[in-house]
N, C-alpha and C positions, 0 to 999 in steps of 0.2 A: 692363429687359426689351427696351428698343428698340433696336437695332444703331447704334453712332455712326457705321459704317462709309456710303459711299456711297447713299443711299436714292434712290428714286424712284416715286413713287405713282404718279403719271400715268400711266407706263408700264407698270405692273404693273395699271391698272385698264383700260388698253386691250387687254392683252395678253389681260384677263380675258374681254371680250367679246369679243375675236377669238377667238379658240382654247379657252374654257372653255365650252359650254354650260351645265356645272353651275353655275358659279361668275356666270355672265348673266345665269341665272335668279333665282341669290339677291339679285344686285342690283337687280333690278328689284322684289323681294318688299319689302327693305331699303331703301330712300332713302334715309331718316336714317342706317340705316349708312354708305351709298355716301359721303353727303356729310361727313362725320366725316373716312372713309379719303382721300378727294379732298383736302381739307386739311390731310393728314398726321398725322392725330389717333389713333396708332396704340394705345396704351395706353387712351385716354380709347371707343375704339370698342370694345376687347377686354371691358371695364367694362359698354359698354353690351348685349354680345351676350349676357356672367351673366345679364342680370336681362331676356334676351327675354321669358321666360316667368314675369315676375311676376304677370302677371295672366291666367294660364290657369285653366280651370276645374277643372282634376286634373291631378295629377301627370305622366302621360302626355304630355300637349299640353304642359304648361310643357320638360318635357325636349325634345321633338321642335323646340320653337320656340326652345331657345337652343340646340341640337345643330346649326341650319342658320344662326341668326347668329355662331355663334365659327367655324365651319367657312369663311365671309364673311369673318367679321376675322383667323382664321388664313390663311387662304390671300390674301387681296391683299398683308397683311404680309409675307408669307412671299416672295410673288415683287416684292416690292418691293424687297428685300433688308432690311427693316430685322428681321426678326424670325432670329436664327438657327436651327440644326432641334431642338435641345434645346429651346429654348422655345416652337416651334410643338408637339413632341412630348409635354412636358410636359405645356402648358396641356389638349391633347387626352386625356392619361392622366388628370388633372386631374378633367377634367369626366365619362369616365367611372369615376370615381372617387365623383362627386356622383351620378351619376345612379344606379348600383346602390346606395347610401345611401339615394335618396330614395326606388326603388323597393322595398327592403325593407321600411323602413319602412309604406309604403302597405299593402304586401301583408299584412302583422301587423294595421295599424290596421283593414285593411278585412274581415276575419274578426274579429277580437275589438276591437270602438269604444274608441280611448284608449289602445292598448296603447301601449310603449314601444319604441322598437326597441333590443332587446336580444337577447340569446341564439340567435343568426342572423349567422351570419359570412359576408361576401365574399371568399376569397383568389383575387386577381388573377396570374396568372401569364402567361406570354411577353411582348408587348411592353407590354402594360399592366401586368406586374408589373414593369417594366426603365421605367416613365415613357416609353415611345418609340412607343407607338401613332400610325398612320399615320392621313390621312384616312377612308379607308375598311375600319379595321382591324375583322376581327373583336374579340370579346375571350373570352377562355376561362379566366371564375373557376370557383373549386369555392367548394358552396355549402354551408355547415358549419352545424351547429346543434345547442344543448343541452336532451337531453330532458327536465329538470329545468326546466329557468327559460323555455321556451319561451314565450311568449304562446298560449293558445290555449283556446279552448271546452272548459267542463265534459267534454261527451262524449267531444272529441275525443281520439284517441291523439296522442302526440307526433311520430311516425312520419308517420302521416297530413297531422298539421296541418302539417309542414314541408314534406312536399310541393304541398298546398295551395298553399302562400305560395314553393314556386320556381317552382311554374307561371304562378304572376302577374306574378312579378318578369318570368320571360320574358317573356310578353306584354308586359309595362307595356313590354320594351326592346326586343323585335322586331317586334312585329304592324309591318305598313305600313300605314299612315291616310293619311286626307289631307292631314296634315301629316305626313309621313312615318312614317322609324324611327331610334329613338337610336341601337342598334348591334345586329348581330347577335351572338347570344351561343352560344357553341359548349360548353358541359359536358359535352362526351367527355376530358377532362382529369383529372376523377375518379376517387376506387376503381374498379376493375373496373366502367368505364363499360358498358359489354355489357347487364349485368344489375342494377345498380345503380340507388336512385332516384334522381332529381333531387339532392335534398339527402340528405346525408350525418352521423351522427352524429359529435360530434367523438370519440365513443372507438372505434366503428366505425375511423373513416378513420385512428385512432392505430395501433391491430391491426394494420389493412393495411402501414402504412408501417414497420412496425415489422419486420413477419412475411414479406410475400409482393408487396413492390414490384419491378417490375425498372427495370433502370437509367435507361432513358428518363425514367421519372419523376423520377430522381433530377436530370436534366440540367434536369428541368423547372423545379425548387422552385428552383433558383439564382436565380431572377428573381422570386419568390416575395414576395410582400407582404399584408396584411391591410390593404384597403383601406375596407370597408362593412359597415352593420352596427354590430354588438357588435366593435370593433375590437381591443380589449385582450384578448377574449376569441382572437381569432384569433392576435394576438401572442402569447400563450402558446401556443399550438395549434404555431405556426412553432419557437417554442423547443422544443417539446419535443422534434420530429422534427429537431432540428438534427443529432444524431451520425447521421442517416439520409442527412442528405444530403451533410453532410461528414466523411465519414471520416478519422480520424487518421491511420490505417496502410490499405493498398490492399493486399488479400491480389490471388493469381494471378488467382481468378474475376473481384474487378473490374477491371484492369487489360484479361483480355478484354470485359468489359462495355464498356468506354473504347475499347477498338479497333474495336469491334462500331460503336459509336454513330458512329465517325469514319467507317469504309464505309459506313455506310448511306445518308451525307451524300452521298454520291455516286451508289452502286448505285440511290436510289431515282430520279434522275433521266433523264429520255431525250431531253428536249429538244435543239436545236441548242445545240451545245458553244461557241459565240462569240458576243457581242453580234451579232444581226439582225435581221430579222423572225421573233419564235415564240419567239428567249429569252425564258428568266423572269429575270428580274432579284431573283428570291429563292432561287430552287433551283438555279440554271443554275452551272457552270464559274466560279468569281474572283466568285460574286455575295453577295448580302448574307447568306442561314446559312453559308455559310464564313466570313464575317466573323467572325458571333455563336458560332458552334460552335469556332472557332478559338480563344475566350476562352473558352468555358464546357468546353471539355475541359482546358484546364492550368488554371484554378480547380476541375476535378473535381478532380484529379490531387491537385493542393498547396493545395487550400482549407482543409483540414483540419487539414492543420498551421499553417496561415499566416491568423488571421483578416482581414487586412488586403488579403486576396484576395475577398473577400465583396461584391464589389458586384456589383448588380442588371444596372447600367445596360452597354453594352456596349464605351461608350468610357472610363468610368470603369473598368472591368474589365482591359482592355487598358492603362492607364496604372498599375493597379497591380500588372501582371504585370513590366511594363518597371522600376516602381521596386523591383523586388522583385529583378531581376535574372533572369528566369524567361523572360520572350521580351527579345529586343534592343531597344532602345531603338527603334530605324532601323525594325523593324517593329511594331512596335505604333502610329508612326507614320504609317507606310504602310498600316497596315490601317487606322486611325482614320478619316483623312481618306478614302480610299477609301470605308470603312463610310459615313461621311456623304454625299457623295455619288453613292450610289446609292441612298439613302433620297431625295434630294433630287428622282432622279429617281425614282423611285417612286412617290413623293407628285407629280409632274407627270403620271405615267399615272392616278393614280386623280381627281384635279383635273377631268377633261377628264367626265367623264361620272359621277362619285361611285360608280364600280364598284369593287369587289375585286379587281382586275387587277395583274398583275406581269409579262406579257407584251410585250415591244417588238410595236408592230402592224408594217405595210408600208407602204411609196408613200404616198401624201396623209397618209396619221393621224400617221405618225411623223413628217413633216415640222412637224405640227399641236403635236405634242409639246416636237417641238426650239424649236419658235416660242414655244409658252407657257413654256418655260425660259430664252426670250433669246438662243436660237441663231440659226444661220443659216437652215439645215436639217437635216432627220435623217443624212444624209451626217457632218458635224461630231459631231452627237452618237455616232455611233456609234464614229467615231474616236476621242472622249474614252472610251468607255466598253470600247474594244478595251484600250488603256492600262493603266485601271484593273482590269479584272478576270485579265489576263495578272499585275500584279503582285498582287493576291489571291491568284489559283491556284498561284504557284510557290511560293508560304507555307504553302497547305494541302497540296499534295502532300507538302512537305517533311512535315508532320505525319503526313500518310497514312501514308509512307515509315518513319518511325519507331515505328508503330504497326501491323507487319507490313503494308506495300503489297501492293497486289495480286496483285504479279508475283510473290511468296514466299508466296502461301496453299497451302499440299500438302493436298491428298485421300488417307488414306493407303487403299491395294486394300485388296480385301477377302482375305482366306484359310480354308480348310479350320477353321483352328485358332476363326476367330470363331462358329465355327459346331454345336465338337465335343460342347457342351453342350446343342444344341439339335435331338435327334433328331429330329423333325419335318422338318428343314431338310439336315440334315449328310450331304449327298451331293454328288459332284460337278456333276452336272447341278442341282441348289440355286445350287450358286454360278454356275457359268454363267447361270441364269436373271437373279439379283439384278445380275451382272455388266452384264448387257445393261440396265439400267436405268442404266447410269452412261456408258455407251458411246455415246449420242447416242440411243435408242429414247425414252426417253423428254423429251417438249422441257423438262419442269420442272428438267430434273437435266444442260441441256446447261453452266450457266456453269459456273464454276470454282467461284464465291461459294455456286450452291445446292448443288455437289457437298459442298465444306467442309463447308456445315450439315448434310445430311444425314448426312454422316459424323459427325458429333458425338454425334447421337442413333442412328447404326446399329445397336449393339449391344443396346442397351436398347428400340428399335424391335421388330427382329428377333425377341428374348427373349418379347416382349407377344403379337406372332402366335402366336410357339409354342406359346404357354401356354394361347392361349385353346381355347375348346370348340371349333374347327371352324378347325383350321388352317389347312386347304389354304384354306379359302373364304376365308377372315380375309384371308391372304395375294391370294389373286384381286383382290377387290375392293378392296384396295389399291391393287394393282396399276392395276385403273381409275381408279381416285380420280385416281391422279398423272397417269394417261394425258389425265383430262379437263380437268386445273388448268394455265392456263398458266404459274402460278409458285407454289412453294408454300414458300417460302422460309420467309414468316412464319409458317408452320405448323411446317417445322423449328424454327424458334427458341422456340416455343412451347412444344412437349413437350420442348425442352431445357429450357427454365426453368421445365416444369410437369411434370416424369416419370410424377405421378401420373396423366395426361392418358393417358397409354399404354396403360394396362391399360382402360380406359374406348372408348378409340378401338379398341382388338383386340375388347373384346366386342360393339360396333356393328358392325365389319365382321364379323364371326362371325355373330352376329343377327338383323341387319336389316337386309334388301336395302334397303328406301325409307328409311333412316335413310344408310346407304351411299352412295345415290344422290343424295340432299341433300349428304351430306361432299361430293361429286364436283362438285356445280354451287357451292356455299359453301364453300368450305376452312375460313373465318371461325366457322365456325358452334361450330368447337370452342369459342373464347374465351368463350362464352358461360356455358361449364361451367368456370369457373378459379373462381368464387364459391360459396360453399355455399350460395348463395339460387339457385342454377339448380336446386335440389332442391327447393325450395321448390313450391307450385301456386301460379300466377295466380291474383290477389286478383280481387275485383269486377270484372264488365265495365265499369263508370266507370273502374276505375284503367288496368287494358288500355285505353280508349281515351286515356285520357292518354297513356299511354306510346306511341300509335302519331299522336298530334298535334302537329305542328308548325305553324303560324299564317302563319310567315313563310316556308313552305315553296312554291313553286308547285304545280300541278296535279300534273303528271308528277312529280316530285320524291316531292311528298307518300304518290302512290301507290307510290312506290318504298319510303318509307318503312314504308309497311302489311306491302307485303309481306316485307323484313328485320323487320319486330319478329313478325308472325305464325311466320317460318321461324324464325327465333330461340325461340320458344316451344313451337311444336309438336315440332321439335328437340331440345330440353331435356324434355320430356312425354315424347318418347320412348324417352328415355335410362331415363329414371323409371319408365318401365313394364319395361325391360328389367332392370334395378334393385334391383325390387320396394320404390321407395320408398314407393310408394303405392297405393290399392287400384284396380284399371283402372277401378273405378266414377266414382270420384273424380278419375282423368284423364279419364276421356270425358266428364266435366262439364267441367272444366275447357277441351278442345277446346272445346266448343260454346260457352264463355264468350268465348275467343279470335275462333273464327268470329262469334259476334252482336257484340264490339267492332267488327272489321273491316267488318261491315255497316252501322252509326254511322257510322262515320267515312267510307267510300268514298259510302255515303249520302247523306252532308253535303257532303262533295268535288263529288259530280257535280251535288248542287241550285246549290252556288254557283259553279261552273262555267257551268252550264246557265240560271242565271239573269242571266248575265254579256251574255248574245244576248237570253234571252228575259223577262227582268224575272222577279217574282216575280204569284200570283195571288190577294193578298187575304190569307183565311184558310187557303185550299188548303193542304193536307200531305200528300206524299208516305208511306203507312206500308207498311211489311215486313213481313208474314209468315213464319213457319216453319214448315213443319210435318214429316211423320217424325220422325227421328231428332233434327234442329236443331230442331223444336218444343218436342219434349220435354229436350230438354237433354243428351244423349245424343252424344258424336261419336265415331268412331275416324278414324287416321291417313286410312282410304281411302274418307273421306264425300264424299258430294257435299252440296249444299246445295239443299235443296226450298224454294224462295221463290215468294210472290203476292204483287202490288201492287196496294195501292189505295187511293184518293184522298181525301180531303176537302173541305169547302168547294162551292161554285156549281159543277155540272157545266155553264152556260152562261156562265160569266163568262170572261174572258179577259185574256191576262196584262200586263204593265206593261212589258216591254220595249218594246226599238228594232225587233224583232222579235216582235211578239206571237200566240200562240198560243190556240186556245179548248181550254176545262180539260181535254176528253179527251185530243186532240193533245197536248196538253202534258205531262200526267202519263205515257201511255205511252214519249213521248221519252224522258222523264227515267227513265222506269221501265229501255229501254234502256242508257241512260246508266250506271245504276246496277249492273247487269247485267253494262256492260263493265268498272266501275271493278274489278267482282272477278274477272271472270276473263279479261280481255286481258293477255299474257305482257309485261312492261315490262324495264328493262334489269335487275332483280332477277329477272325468272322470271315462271312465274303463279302465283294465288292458291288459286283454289278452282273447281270446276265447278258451274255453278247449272242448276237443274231447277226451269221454268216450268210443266210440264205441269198442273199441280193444280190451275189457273186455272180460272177459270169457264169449260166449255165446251169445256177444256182446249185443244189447240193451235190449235181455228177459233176461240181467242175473243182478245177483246182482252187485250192484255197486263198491263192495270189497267186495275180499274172503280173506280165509286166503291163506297164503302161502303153504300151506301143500291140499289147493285144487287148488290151483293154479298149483302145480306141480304134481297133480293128472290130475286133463281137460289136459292138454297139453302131459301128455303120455299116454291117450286113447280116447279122444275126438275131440282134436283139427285140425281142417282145415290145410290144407297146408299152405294157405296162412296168417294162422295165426302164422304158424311156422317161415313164412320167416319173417314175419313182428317182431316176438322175435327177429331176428338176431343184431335188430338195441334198443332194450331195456334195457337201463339203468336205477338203483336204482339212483334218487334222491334226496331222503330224508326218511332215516331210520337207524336205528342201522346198525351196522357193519355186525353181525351175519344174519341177515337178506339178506346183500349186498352179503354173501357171497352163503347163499339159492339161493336165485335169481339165481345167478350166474350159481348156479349148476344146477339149471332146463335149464336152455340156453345151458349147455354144453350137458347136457344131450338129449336135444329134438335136437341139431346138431350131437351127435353120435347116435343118434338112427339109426338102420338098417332100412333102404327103400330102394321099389323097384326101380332104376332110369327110369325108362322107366312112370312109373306111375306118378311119380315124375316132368320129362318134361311134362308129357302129365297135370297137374295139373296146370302149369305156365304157358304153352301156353294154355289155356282155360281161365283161371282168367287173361292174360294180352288180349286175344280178345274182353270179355265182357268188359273190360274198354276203351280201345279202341272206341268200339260204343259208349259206353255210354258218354264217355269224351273224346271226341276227340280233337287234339290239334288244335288252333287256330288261326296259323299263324308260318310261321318261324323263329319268332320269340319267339312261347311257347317252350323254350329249353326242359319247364318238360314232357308236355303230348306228342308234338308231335314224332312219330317216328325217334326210332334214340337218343331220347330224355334223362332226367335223368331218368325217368320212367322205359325206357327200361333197361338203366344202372342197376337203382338197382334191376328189378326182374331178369336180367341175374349175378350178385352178389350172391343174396341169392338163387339162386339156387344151383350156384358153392357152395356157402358153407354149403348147405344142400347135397351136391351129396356127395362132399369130406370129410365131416366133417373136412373142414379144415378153416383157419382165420375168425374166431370167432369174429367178433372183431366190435361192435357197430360202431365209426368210419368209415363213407363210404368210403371216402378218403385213410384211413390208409386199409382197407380190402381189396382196390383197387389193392393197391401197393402189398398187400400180395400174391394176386390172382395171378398179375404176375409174382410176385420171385419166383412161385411154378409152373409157368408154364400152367398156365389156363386160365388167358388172356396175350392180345400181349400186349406191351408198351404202344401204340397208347390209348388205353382204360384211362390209367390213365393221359396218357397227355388233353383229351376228358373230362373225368370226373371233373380236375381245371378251363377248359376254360369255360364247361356248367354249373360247380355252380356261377365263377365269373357273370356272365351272369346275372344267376337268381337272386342272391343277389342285384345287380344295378340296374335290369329290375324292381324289383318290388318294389323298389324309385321311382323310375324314370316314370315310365311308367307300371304300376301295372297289367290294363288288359291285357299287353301282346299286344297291337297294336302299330304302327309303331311310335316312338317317334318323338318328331320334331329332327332340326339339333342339337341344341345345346346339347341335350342328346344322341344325338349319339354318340356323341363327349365320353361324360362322358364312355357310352358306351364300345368304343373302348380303350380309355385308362385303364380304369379299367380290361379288357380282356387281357391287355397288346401286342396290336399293335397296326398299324398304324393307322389306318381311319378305315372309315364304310364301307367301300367295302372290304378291309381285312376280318374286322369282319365277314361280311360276308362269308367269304370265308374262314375262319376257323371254323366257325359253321357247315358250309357242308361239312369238311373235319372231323369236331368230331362227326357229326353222322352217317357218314358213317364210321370212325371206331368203332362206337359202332352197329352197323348193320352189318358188317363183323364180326364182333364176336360174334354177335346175331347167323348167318346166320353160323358159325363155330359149336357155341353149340347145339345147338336145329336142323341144317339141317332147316331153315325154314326161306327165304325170307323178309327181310323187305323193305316196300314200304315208300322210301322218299322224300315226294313232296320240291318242293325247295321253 
């Protein structure tokens, strides 16, 4: 393990305090280490960083405590010279190797006591599958599992329990403590990561690779190893999918696949093209993925015929291309040694601070660089590293070059003839238009590279507008899509490798202006729909916030995160509704599951934020409210969010920070705070719009009380129609005991004695004044106009304020109550599904409520579940006049319904 070649500790442990902060720190944490290394004891310290953590209390801490003593004995080793980079890379692949081992295991034993770790696979890929993880590598396994032999609870599904036990794993290997973090762990490497869970079945992920991989993946698995877990189990896993990744014979398609993947190596970068300040010394021009890509495109090529091309690693890769006779001798050597040292200096930029950097810095740092590598200064280093990566780049070009170069990609025009089948389009002022999209108007379509791809998919493009119900618009709002995406490249290549994506993206743009207008800020948003689980509805608000939690994510970051998995979802929702996967009832549940996930989480975000300044308050808890639409469970695409906060615990205690707060001051902050986590535009976009009004006292009042004045205002203060508006108020998000407070103010403020006469007379006043003021807009506003849901619900909560009876947030469900009790007819609740289906599609579809064109009638009517648009019609003015006949039943008072 030890290098015979020239060592020197001393130097390497001075060089570590001068220029290493990270590595100063660990020495000082270390002594016994230091003084091991100080004596040259380079094996016998590496020994002792294994076993830092034998005496931790959990798994967690024993990993985090030998993750920063090897990283100790790797790196003074390592600039000592006695350790070469294979076996600093190793030992590092190595350990996390042990450590997703030990944390599977844990995450099995810790749901089911004694389990075994079995039937839970790790496959490590990139450099952790190649043995060459850097100091501060990410790692990016997929996490496999069989739903037969799993470990897991009686109740639990299989499905479920696997995700369980990879939410842990994660944590157990990214959360930061205060003994840090093992590694960060990236599982966007998986099946159709978009929409996929965590863990994946192994006959699941067999389908996939079998059926509907593209090539990237394929380049991926070459590095590919079963490293944690049930390891035999993933060794089979690996064999199966072997003709997957190595093909025998390379028909036309993958050959483009293989040229594809060689451009992209380049096209995705914009950095400074030469060693300086702001290379990356991974992505950059002669840098290390041209090394690795340069070996994993002719083992694509000839792996498959050639087992003896099958290594992982990137120098062994490259040594069995040379002895194969497949690249030259001369350069496989030139790329070797090159390859190693810019990993050497790699691992000297992430050394200095333990960050994930691949950037040369400027002036002082890089000097600081060159100095912890033994140079003189960054000047020298740069020199060596001009050197090396000019003789890199003139190897990869040469590959470029053989894999149709740049300079020879042709755009073929377009013509009349592509056009003669698709009446819609087949005029000359059509192709003029399309022409103008290629001509510089628009900036997506100025390269050469995105002209290419769109041309690959034009015809088949072109054909999908055609076809859909609303051509010209289809067309339009395309048009803007591309106008607003600064590169939509990856989109091309998408529906080139997903056609069925075509007919799906023509009837959104046909469809759905706010589905449109999302494509236009997200291009991304399609991938979402490449899996047949984007059809699926969101499961439990628990699993929606797992899926929108990241632990090791920062503030900003995290909120970033919310927002891509909510757009991701409501996205896919409303492909569904357009669809007809599902019944709109069942997606307007689903939204509101999404919006109360997102409330949890930015919830939780902004308290531990917020407590970061201001301590925490004891027992105090911040709780959410909902009520309208988000109370009862109810959302469509164009809701806002009706929220009230309010507190728990000593309204005079005060908080534990550095900065301490007393409990009102402080829960309103936070109650802002929370406010903003949902609706401040971040570099995703915004969330949601929230509506505070509802509040005690509504906008002169504080923006959270506690509970204990909360159920004070409401039984001596509160407005009737603030009472109705509790009917539909649900806790969503706070302690238990809390939910159950709440609870009891609601029940209470529905049994309360009133007089009913005052009562009606209170509802028909506050529904006249609304009325004027917002009157509906068409026969088509199912909400405001007469007859409408408006009406629906204030003749609800009156009934359940008269009877003190079906309590019950749920509009729907209090509907039905109403009438098993004999207070409305049937008719009302058959009324009440056809006018939410309504509203839910209408405001897709056609948001302000004016007359859709045909093709969304369409949508329309099916969604409403009958025939055509004159049915529809004609069941809409049959559910508002049952809800105006039972208006006209309760109240004694006439409603007027224009048609």
């Amino acid at each position: 393990m030890i290098s015979s070649r020239s060592v020197d500790w001393s130097d390497a442990l001075a060089r570590a305090r001068g220029h290493s902060p990270f590595l100063a720190g660990l020495l000082d944490r270390w002594p016994d280490l230091e003084a091991l290394l100080a004596a040259g004891k380079g094996e016998a310290a590496i020994a002792h960083a294994r076993a830092a953590g034998r005496d931790a209390a959990d798994v967690a801490t024993a990993l985090r405590r030998e993750k920063q003593a090897l990283a100790l004995a790797l790196g003074i080793g390592d600039l000592a010279g006695a350790l070469p980079l294979l076996t600093v890379t190793g030992e590092l692949s190595d350990f996390a190797s042990r450590a997703l081992h030990a944390s599977i295991g844990e995450a099995l034993a810790h749901r089911v006591p004694g389990a075994a770790n079995t039937a839970m696979t790790a496959l490590a890929l990139g450099k952790h599958g190649a043995g060459e993880l850097n100091y501060s590598s990410d790692i990016d396994p997929i996490l496999l599992y069989d739903r037969v032999r799993l470990p897991r609870r009686e109740r639990d599904d299989p499905g479920e329990a696997a995700q369980i036990a990879a939410r842990r794993v994660v944590q157990t290997m990214s959360a930061q403590t205060a003994e840090g973090y093992v590694f960060r762990v990236d599982l966007r490497l998986r099946p159709a990561s978009e929409v996929s869970p965590l863990a994946i079945s192994f006959d699941a992920a067999l389908t996939h690779y079998e059926s509907s991989a593209l090539a990237w993946e394929r380049a991926a698995f070459i590095r590919a190893r079963s490293v944690a877990g049930d390891i035999e189990a993933g060794q089979r896993f690996l064999a199966a999918i072997r003709p997957f990744v190595w093909r025998k014979s390379l028909d036309f398609g993958a050959i483009a696949e293989v040229g594809s993947l060689v451009h992209r190596i380049r096209d995705d970068y914009s950095g400074p093209p030469h060693p300086g300040p702001g290379y990356d010394m991974k992505k950059g021009r002669g840098g290390i993925r041209e090394v690795e890509f340069f070996a994993q495109i002719h083992q694509l090529i000839h792996g498959g015929r050639d087992p003896s091309l099958r290594a992982s690693g990137t120098r062994a890769a490259l040594d069995a291309l040379a002895a194969a006779d497949i690249v030259a001798g001369e350069d496989a050597r030139v790329m070797g040694e090159a390859y190693d040292r810019l990993r050497v200096v790699e691992h000297r930029l992430q050394m200095v601070n333990d960050r994930q950097t691949h950037a040369l810095p400027a002036g002082d740092a890089l000097d600081n660089v060159a100095r912890l590598d033994g140079m003189a200064d960054g000047a020298a280093l740069i020199a060596e590293l001009e050197t090396i990566c000019n003789a890199v780049s003139a190897r990869f070009d040469r590959l470029v070059e053989a894999h149709g170069g740049a300079r020879r990609v042709t755009v073929p025009a377009m013509d009349l003839d592509e056009l003669a089948d698709l009446p819609a389009f087949a005029d000359a002022e059509m192709i003029e238009r399309f022409a103008s999209w290629e001509s510089g108007r628009l900036k997506c379509l100025r390269s050469q590279v995105a002209r290419a791809a769109f041309a690959a998919i034009r015809p088949q493009l072109l054909a999908a507008l055609a076809s859909a119900a609303e051509p010209e618009r289809a067309l339009t709002r395309w048009e803007n899509m591309l106008a607003r995406l600064p590169s939509a490249i990856n989109i091309f290549h998408l529906l080139e490798a997903r056609p069925a994506l075509l007919e799906t993206l023509a009837r959104v743009l046909a469809l759905s202006p706010a589905l449109a207008d999302a494509l236009a800020r997200r291009g991304d948003l399609l991938d979402a729909l490449i899996d047949r689980s984007a059809f699926d509805l969101p499961g439990p608000v628990d699993d929606i916030v797992a899926a929108m939690t990241d632990d090791a994510l920062d503030y900003e970051a995290a909120l970033d995160k919310v927002r891509r998995v909510v757009g991701d979802m409501r996205f896919a929702l409303g492909v569904q509704l357009l669809d007809h996967a599902h019944d709109p009832l069942d997606v307007a549940a689903a939204l509101s599951r999404v919006a109360e996930a997102a409330i949890r989480v930015c919830s939780a975000l902004a308290a531990r934020e917020f407590a970061a300044a201001h301590g925490r308050l004891g027992d105090g808890k911040l709780v959410v409210l909902g009520l309208g639409r988000l109370g009862g469970g109810v959302l469509t695409h164009a809701s806002d969010l009706d929220l009230v906060y309010l507190f728990t615990g000593d309204f005079e205690a005060e908080s534990d920070g550095r900065r301490p707060l007393g409990a009102t001051t402080y829960f309103n902050r936070l109650a802002q705070r929370v406010t903003a986590a949902l609706t401040v535009p971040t570099a995703e976009g915004a969330l949601f719009e929230v509506d505070t009004r509802l509040r005690p006292s509504g906008t002169q009042g504080l923006l959270a009380v506690s509970v204990a004045s909360f159920a004070r205002y409401h039984a001596e203060s509160a407005w009737t129609w603030e009472h109705m508006a509790l009917m539909r108020a649900r806790v969503l998000d706070g302690p238990a005991q809390a939910r159950a407070d709440v609870r009891a103010v609601i029940e209470g403020v529905a049994h309360a004695p009133r007089d009913p006469a005052r009562l009606r007379e209170d509802v028909l006043v506050m529904r006249a004044e609304m009325a004027t003021h917002k009157p509906g807009k068409g026969p088509l506003d199912v909400k405001l106009s007469r007859g409408g849901l408006v009406d629906l619900e204030f003749l609800v909560h009156f009934l359940q304020l008269r009877h003190a009876a079906c309590i019950e947030p749920d509009l729907r469900r209090a509907v039905r109550c109403l009438v098993d009790a004999g207070h409305l007819p049937p008719a009302v609740a058959d009324a009440h599904d056809l006018l939410t289906r309504v509203l839910v599609t209408l405001r897709l579809v056609s948001a302000d409520a004016k007359m859709p064109p045909p093709a969304a009638r369409a949508v329309l009517a099916d969604n409403a579940r009958v025939a055509d648009w004159d049915a529809l019609i004609a069941a809409l003015d049959k559910a508002r006049a049952s809800v105006a006949e039972a208006w006209s039943t309760t109240f004694d008072e006439t409603l007027e319904i224009s048609a």
